[in-house]
N, C-alpha and C positions, 0 to 999 in steps of 0.2 A: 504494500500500500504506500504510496507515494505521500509527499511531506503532506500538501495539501487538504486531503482525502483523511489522514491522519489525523491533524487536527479538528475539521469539521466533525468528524466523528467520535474524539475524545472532548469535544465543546459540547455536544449534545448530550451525551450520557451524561457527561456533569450538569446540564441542566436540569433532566430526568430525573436525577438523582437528588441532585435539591428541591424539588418539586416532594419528594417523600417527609422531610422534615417537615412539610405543612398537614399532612395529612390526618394526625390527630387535632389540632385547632379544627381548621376545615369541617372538621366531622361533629363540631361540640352540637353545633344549631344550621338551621336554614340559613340564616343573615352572616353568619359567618363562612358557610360554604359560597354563598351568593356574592355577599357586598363585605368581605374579610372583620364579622364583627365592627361594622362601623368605627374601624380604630387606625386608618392610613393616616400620616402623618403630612405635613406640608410637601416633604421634598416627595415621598414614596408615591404620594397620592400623583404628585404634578408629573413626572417619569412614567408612570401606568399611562397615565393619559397622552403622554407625548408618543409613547413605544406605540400605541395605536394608531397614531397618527403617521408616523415614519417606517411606512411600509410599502411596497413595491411600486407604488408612484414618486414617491419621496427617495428613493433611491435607482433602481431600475430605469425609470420614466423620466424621472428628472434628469438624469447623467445621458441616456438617449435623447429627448429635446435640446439640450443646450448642444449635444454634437450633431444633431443635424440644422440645428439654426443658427451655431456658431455665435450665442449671445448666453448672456443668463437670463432674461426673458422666462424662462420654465420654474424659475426659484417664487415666483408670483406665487405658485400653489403654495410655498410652506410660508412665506408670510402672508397671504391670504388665511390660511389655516390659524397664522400666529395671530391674527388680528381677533380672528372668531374668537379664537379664545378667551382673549383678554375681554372681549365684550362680553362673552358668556360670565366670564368673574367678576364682573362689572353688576351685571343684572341677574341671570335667571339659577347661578350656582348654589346662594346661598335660600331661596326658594325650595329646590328640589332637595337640599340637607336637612332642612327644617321640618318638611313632610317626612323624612325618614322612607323613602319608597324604595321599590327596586326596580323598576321599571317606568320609563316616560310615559303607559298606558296607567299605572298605578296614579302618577301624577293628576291624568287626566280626570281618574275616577276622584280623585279628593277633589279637582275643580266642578267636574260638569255632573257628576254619578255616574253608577256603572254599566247603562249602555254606552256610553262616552269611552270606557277604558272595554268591552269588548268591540267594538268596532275595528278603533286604533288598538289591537293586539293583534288582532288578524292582518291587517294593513302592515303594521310593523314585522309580525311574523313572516309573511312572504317577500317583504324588504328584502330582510335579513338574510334570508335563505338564500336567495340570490345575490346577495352580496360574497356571501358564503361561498362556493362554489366560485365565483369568479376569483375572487382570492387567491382560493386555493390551487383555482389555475395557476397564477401568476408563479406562487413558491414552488409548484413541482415544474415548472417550464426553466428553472435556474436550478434547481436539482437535478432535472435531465441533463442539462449539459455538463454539470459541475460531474455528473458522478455517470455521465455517458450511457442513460437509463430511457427503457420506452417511455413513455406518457401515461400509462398506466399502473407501471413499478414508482413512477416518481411520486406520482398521488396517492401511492398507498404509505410513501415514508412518510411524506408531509402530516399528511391523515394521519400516523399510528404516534409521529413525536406531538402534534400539538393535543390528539384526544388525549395519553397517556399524564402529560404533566394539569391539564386541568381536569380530568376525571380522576386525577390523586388528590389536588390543594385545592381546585376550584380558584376564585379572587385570589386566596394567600398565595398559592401556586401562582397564578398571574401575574402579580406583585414583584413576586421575589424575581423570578426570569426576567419578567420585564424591565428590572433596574441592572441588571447582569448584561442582559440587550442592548441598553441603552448605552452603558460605561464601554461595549467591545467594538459599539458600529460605532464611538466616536474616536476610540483610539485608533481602530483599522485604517477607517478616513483620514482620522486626522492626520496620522502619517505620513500615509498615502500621498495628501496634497502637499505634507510640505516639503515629502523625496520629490514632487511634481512641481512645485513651482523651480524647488532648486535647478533642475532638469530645463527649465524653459527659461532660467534667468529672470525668472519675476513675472512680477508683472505686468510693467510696460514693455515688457521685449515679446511676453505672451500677448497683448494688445497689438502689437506688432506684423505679430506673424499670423494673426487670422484677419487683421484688415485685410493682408497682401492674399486672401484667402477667398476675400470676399465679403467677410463680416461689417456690418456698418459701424463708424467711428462710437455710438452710444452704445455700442454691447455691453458695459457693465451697467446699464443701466434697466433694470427691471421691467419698466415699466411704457419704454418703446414700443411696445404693443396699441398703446394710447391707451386711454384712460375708461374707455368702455370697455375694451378687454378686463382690464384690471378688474372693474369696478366689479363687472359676472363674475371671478374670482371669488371677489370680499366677499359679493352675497352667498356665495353657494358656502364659501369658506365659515360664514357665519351659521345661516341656516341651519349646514350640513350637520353640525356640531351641536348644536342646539336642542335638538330632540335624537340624537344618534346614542343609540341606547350602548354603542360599544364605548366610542368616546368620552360618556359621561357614568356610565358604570365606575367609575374609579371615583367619580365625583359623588356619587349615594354612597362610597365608601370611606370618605373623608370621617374625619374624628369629632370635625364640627361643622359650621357652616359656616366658619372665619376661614378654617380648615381650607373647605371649597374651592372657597373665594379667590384664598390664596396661589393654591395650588393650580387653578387652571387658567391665572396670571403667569406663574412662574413656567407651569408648560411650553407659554410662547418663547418663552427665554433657549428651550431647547428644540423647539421645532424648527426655528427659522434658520441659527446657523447649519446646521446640518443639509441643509438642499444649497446653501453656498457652498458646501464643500464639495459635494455629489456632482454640481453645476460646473465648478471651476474644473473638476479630472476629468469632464467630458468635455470640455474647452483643450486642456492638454494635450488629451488624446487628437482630436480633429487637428492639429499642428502637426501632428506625424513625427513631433521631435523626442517624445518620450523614450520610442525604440521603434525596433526597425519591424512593421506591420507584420513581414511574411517570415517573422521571429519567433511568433506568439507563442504561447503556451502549451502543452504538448496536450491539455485538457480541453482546448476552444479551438485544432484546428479546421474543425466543420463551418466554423463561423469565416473564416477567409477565402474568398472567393476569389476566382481566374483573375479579377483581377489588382487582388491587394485589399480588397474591400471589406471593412471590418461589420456585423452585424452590430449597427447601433444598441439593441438590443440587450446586447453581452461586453458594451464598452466597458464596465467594472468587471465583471467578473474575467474577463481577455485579461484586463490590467493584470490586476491580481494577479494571475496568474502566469504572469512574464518576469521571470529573474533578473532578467537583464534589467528591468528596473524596479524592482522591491526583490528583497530576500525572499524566499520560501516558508520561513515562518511567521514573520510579518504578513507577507501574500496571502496565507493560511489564517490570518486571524484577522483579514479582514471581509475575506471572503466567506467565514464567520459571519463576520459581522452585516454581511450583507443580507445573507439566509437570516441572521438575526433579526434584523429590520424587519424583512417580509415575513417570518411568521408570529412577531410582535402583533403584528394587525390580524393574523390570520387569527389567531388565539382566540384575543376578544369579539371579535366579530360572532364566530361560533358560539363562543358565551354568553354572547347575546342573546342568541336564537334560543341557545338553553333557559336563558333568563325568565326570557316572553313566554316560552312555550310551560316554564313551567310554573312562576308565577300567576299570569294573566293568562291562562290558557288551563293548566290543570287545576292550580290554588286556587285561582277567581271565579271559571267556569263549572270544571266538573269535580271536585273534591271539594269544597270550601271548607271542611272541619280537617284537613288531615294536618296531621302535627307533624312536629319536624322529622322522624327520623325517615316518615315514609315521601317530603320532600324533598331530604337531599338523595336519598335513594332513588325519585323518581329524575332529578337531576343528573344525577351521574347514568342514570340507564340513558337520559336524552343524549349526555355528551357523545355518547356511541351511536346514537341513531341518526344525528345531526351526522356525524362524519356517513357513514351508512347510505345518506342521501344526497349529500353532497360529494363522494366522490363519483357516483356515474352521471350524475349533472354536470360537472366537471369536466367528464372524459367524453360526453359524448353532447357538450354544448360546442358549437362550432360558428366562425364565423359573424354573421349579422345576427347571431343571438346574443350575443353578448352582448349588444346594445342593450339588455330587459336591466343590465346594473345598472341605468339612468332612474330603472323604477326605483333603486332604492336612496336615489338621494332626492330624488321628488319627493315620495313621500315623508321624508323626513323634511323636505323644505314646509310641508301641510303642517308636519305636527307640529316647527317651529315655529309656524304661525298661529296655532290654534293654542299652543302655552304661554305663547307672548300676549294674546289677547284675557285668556284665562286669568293670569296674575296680575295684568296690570288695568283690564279694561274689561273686568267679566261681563260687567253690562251690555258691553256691545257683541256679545254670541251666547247662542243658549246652546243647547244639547243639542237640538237637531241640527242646526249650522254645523256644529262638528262633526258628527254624522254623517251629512250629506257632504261635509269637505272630505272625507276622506272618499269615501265611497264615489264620488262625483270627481274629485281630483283624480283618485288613482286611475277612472277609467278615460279619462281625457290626458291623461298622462301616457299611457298604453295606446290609446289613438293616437297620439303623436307619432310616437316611436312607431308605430305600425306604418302611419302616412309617408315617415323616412325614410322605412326600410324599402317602400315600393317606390317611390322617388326614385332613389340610388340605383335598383333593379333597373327602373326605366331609363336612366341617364339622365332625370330632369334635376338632379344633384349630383355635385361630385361626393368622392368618400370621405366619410368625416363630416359632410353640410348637415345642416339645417331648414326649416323653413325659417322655427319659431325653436331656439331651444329651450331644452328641456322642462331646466329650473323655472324660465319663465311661465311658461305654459301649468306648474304645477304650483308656481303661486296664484296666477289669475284665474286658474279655475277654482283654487281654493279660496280666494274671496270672493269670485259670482257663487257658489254652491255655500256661502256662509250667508250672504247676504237670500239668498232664497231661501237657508234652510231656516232662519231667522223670521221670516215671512210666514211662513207653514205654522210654524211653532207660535206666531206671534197671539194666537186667540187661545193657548194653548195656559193653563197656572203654573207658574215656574216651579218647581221641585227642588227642594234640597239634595246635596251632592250626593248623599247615599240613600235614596229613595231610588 
């Protein structure tokens, strides 16, 4: 087994293996297998939430766009993300700690009552799932390559390390990995970039050499995309966050509600530089001066083509894995750190769908007397079933289906509208406006996506267009379906939250 391969694979059974030190806590209650005993602390809390956040577009995606647009322009996602957050720690953190819930459908049930939280459970539940699965994609298509694996061995490793450490510690298990994640994908990077800049001479000489390249004079500058760009960014960046039951899971797990507050200010502190770092090695790389392309690594060279041509795709992990500019064991623990990154987010994501499914779906809906030991029980049996169903969604989602992961940040843009109205303006939405936003958004959400993908078939868009995106389309139909369902309701006597 090669240096590489070695370490990735004594990084994970160490993770696995700390993952068991949680597993009596974990097991005491529900609230502790779920939301780690409501006892995260400022820094732990705000690292959970970041490790979620910096995951295979934040590394992967990001290090691909800035080498093929030869700008940092792509780093917009992690400070877009950076910004949500702090507005989320601003407003809605210290709200969701004080309810004490586990779930943004729990939330709902304390604002509107419990059709309000079965609706948005279902909504969120098939979000998630789909979120799920795409994901998952992502980690086994960089495990394929890394470990030179079909697409269907790759999705069963992904599957069997992220089910096995949260169907041990659950949140605590979460927790602990995801602060181990966060400390190995900064040191990997950090590295990384600064054997890369030495390698290019800086940075005015790396400025340099992608003008003569093609790149426009304001490439360090973000936000040459113009300011509508950007702006879609913030909104989806905030929204996304807002009601994203993986992202703020860490934040129902906070110690307090200053806790929160805190902690998902200090997140942005760690989300934003990390995609300037991922940005900048795939600026290096597109200079060609790092090392010599038809050099690469003895593990990436499927990715070099007839003619020198690197797969954007694999510009980190190619890195990594080239001696001639990072050592082998460095190379190795950053390429760690990579895998790290992307199933940081896989994790919680999944946990989510455990959350919902077993909260607001088994506790809420059909058990509502069962005591703990038969919820974390029935939790840990989802954690298996979630993977179960997410890996042949996975394996045999292709192509223009992946667009349906728009569903799930739509409907998280609905629910961030319908908790932002709930806390701070309940008077102006009742229970059936929410109701009908979900149920009404999601499926104008899904006609959207439907009307693209036959567009794109026909050639009346190219790949990647729009008419109307997404996000938009999934706020304005969730304020016309607020405003009617509002309507409906209005002859209707208002009901207390848990009527």
């Amino acid at each position: 087994m090669n240096t590489y391969l070695l370490i990735i694979v004594a990084y994970f059974t160490f993770i696995t293996l700390i993952s068991f030190l949680t597993k009596k806590v974990a097991s005491r209650s529900a609230a502790d297998f779920l939301v780690a005993g409501r006892n995260l602390g400022v820094v732990a809390c705000a690292v959970v939430v970041a490790s979620e956040w910096l995951g295979g577009m934040s590394t992967i995606g990001v290090s691909e766009k800035a080498f093929q647009t030869g700008t940092m322009q792509p780093i917009l996602y992690n400070i877009s993300t950076a910004i949500g957050m702090i507005i989320i720690g601003f407003t809605v953190a210290r709200h969701y700690r004080e309810n004490n819930v586990h779930t943004v459908s729990e939330m709902l049930e304390n604002l509107f009552g419990k059709k309000a939280r079965a609706v948005s459970a279902i909504a969120f539940l098939f979000a998630y799932i789909v979120l799920a699965f795409v994901q998952l994609q992502t980690a086994s298509s960089v495990i394929a390559a890394i470990f030179d694996l079909g697409r269907l061995e790759s999705l069963f490793i992904a599957a069997i390390v992220i089910t096995g450490y949260t169907y041990i510690g659950g949140m605590h298990a979460l927790a602990i990995t995801g602060i181990i994640h966060v400390i190995v994908m900064f040191f990997g990077m950090g590295v990384a970039t600064i054997i890369g800049l030495a390698e290019v001479n800086g940075f005015a000489a790396l400025h340099s050499s992608l003008v003569e390249l093609g790149s426009p004079e304001n490439l360090y500058n973000p936000f040459s995309g113009g300011l509508e760009y950007a702006w879609s960014l913030i909104l989806g960046g905030v929204l996304g966050g807002m009601a994203g039951q993986a992202s703020i899971q860490p934040i129902f797990a906070a110690r307090t509600a200053i806790t929160a507050r805190k902690s998902a200010i200090l997140s942005s502190l760690i989300i934003a530089p990390f995609g300037i770092m991922v940005a900048l090695l795939g600026l290096m790389v597109k200079t060609g001066q790092l090392y010599d392309i038809t050099e690469a690594g003895p593990l990436f060279d499927a990715t070099i083509g007839p003619a020198g041509a690197i797969d954007p795709k694999l510009v980190l992990p190619t890195l990594m894995t080239t001696p001639e500019f990072i050592h082998p064991v460095l190379g190795g623990i950053a390429l760690a750190g990579i895998l790290a990154a992307i199933l940081s987010t896989v994790g919680p994501v999944n946990f989510a769908v455990v959350t919902i499914a077993t909260k607001d779906i088994y506790h809420g809906l059909i058990n509502k007397t069962a005591v703990d030991k038969s919820i974390i029980r029935t939790a840990r049996q989802l954690v298996i079933l979630v993977n179960l169903i997410t890996i042949p969604l996975a394996f045999y989602s292709k192509g223009a289906i992946l667009d349906l992961a728009y569903i799930s940040y739509g409907i998280r843009a609905i629910g961030a509208i319908v908790i932002i109205l709930g806390i701070y303006k309940r008077g102006w939405i009742r229970v059936e406006g929410v109701r009908m936003a979900f149920i009404g958004g999601s499926i104008a959400l899904i006609g959207n996506i439907l009307l693209n993908l036959v567009a794109r078939r026909l050639g009346w868009l190219g790949m990647g267009e729009s008419f109307v995106e997404n996000t938009y389309v999934a706020i304005g139909a969730a304020i016309i379906f607020i405003i009617i369902g509002n309507i409906v309701g209005k002859k209707k006597p208002r009901k207390l939250p848990n009527e």
